[in-house]
N, C-alpha and C positions, 0 to 999 in steps of 0.2 A: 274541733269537735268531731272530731273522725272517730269514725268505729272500724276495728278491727274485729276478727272474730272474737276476740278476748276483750271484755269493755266495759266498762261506765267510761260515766267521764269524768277525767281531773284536770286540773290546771294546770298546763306545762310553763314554764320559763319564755317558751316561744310565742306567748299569745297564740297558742291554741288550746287542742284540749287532747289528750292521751288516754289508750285504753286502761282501765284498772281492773276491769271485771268477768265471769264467766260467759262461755257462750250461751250457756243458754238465756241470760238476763238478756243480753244483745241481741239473741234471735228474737224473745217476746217484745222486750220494748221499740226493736226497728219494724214488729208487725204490731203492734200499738199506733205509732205514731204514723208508719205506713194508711193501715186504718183510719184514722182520724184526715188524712192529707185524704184519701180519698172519698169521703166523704164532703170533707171538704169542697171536690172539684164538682159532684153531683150534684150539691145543693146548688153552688155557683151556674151552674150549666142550666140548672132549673130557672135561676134568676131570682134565687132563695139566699137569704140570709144566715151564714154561717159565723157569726161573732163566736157562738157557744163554744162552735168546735175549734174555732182557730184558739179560744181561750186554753180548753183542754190541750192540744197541742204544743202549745208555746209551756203550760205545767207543766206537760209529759216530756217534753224535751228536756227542762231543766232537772225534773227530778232526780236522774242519775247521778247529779253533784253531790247529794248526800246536803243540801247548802239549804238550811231553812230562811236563813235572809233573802237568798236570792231567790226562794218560791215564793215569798212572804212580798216583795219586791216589785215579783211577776203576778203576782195575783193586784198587789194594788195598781200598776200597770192595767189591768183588765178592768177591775172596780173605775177608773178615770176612762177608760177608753166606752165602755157601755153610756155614759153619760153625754159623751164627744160626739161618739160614730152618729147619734141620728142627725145631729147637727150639721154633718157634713154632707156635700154635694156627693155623694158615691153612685156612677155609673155601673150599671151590670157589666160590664167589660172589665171593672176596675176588680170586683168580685173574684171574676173567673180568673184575670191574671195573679191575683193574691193567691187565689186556692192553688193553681199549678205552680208555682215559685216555690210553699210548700215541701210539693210533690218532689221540686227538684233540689230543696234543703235535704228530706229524705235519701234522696236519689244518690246524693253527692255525698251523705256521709257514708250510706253503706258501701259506696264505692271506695271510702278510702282517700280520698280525693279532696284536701284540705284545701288549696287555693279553688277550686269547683264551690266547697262550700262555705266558705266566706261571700265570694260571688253571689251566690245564692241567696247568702242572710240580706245582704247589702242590697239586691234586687229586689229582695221581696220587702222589702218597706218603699219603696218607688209608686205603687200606688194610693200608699198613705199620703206621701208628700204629695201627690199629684191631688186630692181631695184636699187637703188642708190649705192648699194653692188658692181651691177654687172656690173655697169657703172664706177665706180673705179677700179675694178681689169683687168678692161680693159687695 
């Protein structure tokens, strides 16, 4: 899912994801979803609950696939997750490291940086399992 200056995203052969698109689309949507991560970290910081924006983010991330199953997919994804999350034991710490993992999904593709941003994807659900842990051994 790396972004080059020239971008969307397609599906490569590699299990990853390759540029297909303008730079300007790739300037506005890596400060969309930049925006949205940082908000993100503010709410978290506050000890505020960001569901809405990580929802919007995980949209806005997909949307450059052009792929309406897979927004359709990720919205039902969210639809299941608003029903789950208050059920879960979620720590204000778990919050904050969600929102900055984000930050460094953004971070890692504008850098270019494919094994940085798998890392990243794969870190930032570490706090989900860690709640859904703690809501089982309940």
């Amino acid at each position: 899912m790396c972004w080059g200056r020239s971008w969307t995203f397609g599906r490569s052969s590699s299990k990853g994801w390759r540029p297909t698109s303008s730079a300007s689309s790739y300037d506005e949507h890596r400060a969309d979803l930049s925006t949205l991560a940082d908000e993100m970290v503010d709410l978290a910081s506050q000890g505020r609950d960001g569901l809405e924006v990580d929802r919007a983010f995980h949209l806005k991330l997909m949307e450059p696939l052009g792929n309406d199953l897979i927004l359709q997919l990720t919205e039902a994804f969210w639809q299941v997750q608003a029903i789950v999350a208050p059920t879960l034991r979620t720590e204000p710490e778990d919050r904050l490291i969600t929102a900055q993992r984000h930050r460094a999904i953004v971070d890692a593709a504008t850098a270019g940086d494919p094994e940085a941003l798998r890392s990243a994807i794969a870190d930032h659900y570490a706090p989900i399992r860690t709640s859904i842990a703690r809501a089982v051994q309940s």
